[in-house]
Backbone as a ProteinNet text record, in pm:
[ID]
protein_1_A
[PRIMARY]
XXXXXXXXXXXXXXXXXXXXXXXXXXXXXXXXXXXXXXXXXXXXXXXXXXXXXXXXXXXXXXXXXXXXXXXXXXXXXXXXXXXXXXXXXXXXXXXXXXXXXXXXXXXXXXXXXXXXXXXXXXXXXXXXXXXXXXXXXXXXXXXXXXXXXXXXXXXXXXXXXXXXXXXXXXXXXX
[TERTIARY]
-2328.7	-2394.2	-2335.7	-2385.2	-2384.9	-2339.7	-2191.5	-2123	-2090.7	-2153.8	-2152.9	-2246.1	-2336.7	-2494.5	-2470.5	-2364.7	-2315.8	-2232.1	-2181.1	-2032.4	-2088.6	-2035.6	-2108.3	-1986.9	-2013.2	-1984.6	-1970.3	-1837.8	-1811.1	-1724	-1776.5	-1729.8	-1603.4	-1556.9	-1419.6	-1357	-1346.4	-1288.6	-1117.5	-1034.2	-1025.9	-969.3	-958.3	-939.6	-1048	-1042.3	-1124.6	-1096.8	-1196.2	-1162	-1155.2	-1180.4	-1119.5	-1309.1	-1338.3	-1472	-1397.3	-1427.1	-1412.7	-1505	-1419.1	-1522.9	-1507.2	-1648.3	-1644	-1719.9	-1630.7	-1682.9	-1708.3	-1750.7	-1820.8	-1969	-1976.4	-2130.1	-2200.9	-2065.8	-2099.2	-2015.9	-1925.4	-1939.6	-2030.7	-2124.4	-2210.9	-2393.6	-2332.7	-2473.3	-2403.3	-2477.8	-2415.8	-2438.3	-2494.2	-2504.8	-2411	-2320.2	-2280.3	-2145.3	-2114.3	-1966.8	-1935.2	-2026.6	-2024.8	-1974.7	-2076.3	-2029.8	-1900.1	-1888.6	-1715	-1655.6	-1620.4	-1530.2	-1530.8	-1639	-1661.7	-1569.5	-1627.1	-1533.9	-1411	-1368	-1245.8	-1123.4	-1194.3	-1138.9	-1153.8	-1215.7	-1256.2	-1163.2	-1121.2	-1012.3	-874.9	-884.3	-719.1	-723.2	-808.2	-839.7	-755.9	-698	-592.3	-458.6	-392.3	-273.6	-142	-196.2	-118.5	-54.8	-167.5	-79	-70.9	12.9	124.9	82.4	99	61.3	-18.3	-123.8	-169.8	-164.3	-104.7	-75	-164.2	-238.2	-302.1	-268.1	-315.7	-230.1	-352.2	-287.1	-372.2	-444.2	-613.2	-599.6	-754.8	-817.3	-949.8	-860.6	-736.8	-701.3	-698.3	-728	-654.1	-815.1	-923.3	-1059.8	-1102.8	-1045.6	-1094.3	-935	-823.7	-703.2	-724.3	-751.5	-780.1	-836	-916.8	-1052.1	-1045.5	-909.8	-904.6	-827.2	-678.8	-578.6	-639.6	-785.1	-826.9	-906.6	-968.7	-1038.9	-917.5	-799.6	-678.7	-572.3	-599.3	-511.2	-396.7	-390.8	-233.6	-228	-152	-100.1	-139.8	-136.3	-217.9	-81.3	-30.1	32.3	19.3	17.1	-26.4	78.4	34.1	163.8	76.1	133.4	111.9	227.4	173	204.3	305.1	415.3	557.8	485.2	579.2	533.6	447.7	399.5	250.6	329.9	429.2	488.8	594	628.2	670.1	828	830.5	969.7	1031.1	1143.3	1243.3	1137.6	1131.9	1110	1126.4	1109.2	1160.8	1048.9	1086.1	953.3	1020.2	919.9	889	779	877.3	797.9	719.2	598.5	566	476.2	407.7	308.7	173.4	62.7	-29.4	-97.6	-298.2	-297.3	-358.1	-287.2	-311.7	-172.9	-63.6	51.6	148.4	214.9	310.3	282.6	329.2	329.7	424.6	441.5	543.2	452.5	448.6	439.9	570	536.2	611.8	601.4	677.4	616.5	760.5	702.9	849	901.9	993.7	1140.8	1130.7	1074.9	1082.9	926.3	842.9	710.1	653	754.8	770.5	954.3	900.7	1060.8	1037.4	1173.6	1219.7	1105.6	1082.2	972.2	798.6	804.6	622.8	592.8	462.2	368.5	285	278.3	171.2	47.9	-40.5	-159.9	-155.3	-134.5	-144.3	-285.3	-366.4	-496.8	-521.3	-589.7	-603.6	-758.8	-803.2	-947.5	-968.3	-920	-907.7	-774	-814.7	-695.5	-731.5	-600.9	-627.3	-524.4	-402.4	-310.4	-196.5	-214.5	-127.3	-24.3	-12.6	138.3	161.8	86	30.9	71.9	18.3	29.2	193.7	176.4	352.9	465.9	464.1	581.3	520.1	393.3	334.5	418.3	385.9	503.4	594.3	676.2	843.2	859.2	837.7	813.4	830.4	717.3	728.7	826.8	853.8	959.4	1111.3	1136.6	1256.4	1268.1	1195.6	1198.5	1155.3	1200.8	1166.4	1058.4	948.5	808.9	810.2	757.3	641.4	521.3	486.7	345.6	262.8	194.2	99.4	-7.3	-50.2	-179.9	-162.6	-260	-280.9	-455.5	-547.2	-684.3	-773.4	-826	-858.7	-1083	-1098.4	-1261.9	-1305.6	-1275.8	-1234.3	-1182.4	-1195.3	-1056.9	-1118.6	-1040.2	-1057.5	-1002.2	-1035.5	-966.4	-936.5	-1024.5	-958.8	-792.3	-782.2	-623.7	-482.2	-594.9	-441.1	-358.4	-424.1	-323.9	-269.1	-332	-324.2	-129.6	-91.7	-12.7	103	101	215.4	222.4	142.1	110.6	129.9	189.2	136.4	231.2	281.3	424.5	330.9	276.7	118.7	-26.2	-40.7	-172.7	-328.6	-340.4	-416.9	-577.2	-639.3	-791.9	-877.9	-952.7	-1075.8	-1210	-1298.9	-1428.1	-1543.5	-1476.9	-1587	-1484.4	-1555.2	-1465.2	-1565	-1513.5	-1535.7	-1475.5	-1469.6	-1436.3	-1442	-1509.1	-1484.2	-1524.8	-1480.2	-1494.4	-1643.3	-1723.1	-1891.3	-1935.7
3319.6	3250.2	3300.4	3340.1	3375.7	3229.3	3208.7	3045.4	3100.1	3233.9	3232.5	3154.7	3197	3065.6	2945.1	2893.7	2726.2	2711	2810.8	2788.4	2805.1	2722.4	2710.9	2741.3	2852.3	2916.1	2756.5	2774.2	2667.6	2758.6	2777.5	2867.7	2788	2824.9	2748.9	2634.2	2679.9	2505.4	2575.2	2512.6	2461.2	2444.3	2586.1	2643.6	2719.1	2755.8	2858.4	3003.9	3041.8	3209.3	3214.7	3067.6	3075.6	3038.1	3140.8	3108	3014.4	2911	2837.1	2840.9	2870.3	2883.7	2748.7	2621.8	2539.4	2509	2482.1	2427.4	2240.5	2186.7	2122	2098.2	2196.5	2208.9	2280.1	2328.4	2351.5	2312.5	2157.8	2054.6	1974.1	1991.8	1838.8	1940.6	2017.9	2058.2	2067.7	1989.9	2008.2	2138.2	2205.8	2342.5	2418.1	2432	2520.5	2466.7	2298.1	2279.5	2311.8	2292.8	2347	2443.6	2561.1	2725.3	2749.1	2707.3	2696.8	2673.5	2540.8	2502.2	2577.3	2586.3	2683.7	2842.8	2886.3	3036.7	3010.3	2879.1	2885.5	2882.7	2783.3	2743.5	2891.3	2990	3085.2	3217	3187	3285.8	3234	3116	3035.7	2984.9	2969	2877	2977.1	3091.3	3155.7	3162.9	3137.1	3156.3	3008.7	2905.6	2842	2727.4	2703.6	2625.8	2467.5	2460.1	2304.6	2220.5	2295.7	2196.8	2297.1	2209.7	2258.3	2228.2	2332.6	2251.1	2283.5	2154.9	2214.7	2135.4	2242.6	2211.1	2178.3	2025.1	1965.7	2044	2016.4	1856.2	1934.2	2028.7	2038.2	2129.4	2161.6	2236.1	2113.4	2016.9	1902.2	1888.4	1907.7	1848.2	1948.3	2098.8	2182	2163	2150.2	2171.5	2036.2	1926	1848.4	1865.4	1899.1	1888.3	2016.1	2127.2	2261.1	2177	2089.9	2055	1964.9	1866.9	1827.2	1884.3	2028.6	2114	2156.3	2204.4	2274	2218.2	2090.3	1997.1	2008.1	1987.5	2014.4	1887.9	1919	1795.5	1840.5	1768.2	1777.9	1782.8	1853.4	1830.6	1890.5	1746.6	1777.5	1803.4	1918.1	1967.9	1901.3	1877.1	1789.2	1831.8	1753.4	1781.6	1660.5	1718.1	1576.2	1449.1	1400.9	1219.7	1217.8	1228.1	1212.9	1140	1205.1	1180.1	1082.5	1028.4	914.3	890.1	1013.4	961	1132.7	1183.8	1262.2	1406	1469.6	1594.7	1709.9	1822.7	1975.7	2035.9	2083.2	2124	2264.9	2341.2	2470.1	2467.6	2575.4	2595.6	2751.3	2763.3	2912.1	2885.3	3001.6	3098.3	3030.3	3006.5	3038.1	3119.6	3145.9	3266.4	3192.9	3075.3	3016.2	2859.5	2935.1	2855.4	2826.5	2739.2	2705.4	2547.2	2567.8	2421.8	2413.8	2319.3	2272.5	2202.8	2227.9	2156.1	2094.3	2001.9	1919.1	1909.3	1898.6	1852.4	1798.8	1693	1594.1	1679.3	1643.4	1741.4	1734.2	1662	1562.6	1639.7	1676.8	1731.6	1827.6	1895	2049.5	2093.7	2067.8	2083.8	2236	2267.1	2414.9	2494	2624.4	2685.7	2631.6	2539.7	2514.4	2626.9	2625.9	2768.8	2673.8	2730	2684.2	2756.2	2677.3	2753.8	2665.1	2765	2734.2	2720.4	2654.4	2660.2	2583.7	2667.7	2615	2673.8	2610.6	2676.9	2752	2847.6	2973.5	3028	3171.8	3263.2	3331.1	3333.4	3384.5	3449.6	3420.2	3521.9	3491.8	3390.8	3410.9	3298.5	3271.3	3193.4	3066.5	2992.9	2862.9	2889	2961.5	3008.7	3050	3157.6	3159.2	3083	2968.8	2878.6	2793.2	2754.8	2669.5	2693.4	2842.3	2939.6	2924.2	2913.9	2926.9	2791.5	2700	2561.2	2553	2536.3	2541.4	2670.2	2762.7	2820.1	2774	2692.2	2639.2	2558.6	2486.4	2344.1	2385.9	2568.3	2629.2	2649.1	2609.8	2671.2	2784.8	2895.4	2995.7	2979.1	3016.2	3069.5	3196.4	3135.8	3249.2	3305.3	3180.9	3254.5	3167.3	3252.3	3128	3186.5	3053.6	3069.7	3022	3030.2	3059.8	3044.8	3011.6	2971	3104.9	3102.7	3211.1	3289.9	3393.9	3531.3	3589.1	3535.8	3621.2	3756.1	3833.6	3983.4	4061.6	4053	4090.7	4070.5	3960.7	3904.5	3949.9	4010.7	4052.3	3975.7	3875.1	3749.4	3785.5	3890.6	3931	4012.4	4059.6	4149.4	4069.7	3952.1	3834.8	3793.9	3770	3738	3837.9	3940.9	4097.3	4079.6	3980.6	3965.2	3854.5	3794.2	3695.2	3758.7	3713.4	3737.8	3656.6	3706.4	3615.5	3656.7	3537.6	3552.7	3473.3	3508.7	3456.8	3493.3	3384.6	3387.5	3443.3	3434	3473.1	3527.9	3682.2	3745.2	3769.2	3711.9	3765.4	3901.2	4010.9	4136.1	4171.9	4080	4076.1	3934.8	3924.5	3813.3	3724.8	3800.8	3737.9	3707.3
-2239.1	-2129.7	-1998	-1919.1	-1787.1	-1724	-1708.3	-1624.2	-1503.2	-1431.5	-1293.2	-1213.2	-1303.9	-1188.1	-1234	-1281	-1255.3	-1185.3	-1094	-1025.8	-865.3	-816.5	-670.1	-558.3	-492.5	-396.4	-255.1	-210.4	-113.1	-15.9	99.4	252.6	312.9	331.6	430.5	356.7	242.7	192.3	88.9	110.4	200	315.8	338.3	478.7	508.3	626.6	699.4	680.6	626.6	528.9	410.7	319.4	207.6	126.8	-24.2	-67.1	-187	-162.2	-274.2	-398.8	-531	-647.7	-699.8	-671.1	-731.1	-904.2	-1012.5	-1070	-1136.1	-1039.2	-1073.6	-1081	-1049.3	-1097.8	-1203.2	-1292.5	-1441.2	-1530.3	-1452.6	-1527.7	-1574.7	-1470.5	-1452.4	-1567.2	-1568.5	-1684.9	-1820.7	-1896	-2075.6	-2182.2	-2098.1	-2171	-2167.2	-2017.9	-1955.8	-1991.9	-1984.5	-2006	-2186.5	-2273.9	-2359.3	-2402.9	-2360.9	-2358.1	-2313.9	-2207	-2136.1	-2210.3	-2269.7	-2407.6	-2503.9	-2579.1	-2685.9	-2664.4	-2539.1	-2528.2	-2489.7	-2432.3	-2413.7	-2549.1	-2660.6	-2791.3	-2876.1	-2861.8	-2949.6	-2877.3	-2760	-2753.4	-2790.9	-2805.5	-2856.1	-2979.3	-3070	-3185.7	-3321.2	-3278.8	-3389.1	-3365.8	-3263.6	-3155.8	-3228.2	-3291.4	-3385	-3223.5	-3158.3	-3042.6	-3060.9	-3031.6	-3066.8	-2893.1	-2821.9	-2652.8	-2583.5	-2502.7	-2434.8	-2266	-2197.8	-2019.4	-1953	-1884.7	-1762.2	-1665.3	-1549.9	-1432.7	-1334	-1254.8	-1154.2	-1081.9	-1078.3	-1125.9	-1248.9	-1173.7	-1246.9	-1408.8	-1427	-1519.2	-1638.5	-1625	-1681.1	-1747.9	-1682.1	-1762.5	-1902.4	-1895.2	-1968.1	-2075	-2034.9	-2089.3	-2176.3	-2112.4	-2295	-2373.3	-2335.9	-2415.4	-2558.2	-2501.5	-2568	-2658.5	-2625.8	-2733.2	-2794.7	-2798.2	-2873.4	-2982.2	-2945.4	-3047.8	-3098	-3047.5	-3160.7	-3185.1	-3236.1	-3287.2	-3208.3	-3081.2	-3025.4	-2873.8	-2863.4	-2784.7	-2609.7	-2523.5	-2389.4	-2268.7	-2220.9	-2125.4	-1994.7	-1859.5	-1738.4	-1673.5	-1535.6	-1499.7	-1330	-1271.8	-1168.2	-1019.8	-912.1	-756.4	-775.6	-687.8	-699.4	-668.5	-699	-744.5	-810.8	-901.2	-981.1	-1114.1	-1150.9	-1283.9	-1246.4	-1387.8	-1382.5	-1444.3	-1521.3	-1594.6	-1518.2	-1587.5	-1521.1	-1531.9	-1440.3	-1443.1	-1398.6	-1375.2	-1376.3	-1262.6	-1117.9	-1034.1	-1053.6	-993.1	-895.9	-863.6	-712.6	-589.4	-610.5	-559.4	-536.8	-401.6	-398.2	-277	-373.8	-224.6	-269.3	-191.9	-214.6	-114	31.7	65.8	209.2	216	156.8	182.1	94.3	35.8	-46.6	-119.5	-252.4	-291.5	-418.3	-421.1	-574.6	-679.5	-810.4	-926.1	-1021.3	-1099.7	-1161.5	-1350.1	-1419.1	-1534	-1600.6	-1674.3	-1721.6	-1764.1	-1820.9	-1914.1	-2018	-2051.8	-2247.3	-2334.4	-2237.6	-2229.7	-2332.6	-2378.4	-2472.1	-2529	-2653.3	-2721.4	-2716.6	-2735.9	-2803.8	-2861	-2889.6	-2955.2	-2944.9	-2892.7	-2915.7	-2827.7	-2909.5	-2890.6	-2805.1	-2630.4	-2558.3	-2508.8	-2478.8	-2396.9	-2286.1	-2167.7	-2051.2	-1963.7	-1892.6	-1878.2	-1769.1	-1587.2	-1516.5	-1463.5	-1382.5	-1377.8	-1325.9	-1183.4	-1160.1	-1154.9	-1155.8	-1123.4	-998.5	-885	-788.6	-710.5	-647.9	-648.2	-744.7	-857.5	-967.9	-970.1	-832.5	-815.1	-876.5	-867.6	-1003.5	-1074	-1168.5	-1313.2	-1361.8	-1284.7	-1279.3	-1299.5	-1170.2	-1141	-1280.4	-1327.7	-1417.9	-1550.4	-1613.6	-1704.9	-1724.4	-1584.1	-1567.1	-1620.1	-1555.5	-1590.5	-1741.9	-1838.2	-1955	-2039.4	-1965.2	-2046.5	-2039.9	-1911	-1863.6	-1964.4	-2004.1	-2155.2	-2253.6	-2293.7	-2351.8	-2476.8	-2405.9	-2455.7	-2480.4	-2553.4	-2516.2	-2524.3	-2456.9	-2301.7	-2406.6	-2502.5	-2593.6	-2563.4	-2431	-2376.9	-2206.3	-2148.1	-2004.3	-1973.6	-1966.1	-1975.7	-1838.2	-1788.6	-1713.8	-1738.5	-1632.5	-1652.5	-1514.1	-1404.2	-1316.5	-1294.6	-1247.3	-1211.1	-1103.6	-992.1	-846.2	-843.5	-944.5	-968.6	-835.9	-758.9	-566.5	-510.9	-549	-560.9	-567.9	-750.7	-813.5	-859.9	-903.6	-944.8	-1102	-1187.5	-1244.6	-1259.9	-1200.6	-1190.6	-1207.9	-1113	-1145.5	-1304.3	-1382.8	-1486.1	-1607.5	-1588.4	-1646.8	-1805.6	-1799.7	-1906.1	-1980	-1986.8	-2050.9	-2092.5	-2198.7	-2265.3	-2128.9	-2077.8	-1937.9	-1966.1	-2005.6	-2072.1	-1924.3	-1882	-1773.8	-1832.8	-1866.4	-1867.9	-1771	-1631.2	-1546.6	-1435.4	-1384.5	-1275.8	-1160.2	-1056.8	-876.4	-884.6	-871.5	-862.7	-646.2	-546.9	-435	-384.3	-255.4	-231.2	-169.6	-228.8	-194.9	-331.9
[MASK]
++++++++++++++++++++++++++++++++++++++++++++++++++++++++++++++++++++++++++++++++++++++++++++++++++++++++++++++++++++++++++++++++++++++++++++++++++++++++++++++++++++++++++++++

């Protein structure tokens, strides 16, 4: 299925200069969130994964929904204060500033095999600090998935040490 003509192009959001790739608008059709799931579970459904992280906030609608097709457990990685009991941040770059994520400590024992899963990829830095994160509470990181890939970016390159799967690629920025 072609899940580019469900993804709606948003100008200046949410800064000025920035094309926002929205998908909620191939949430909101049942064909399309379908297909999405489906290809997302069919590139991970052999990988033997125990947790699945997604990271705030839209990584969190496709990232359950995957650890409920592969029997594995759901964990959200979130903006400080969000969480509630003790947890582990990093800071990175994004490509219009800086921000920190969070995820408890208790979240991922030793060895679980994770899939990491946020809805685009774009200069990488998410994903990354997201990684470090779960490898610090020593996870491994078997895959990181992706519904977007702003391949212009290069977000790719940060990531180059990860199996990094995207369903749908911007190759420029129109």
């Amino acid at each position: 299925m072609d899940l580019k003509k469900y993804i709606r192009n948003v100008i200046d959001f949410p800064k000025e200069g920035i094309m926002f790739r929205d998908i909620t608008t191939l949430l909101k059709e049942p064909v399309a969130l379908k297909s999405t799931l489906d290809e997302l579970y069919e590139l991970a459904k052999d990988l033997k994964v125990t947790k699945v992280v997604g990271i705030e906030s839209r990584g969190f609608i496709f990232g359950s929904m995957l650890a409920e097709k592969l029997n594995a457990g759901f964990i959200p990685i979130r903006k400080p204060g969000k969480l509630p009991a003790e947890t582990e941040s990093q800071s990175y770059d994004l490509e219009y500033g800086t921000d920190t994520i969070q995820i408890h400590k208790d979240a991922i024992k030793i060895g679980e095999r994770v899939l990491l899963h946020d809805d685009l990829l774009a200069t990488g830095g998410t994903a990354l600090a997201a990684a470090n994160l779960i490898e610090k509470l020593g996870g491994e990181v078997v895959q990181i998935s992706f519904i977007v890939e702003l391949s212009f970016l290069n977000g790719r390159d940060k990531l180059k040490n990860y199996d990094v799967k995207a369903l749908v690629d911007y190759r420029n920025e129109e």
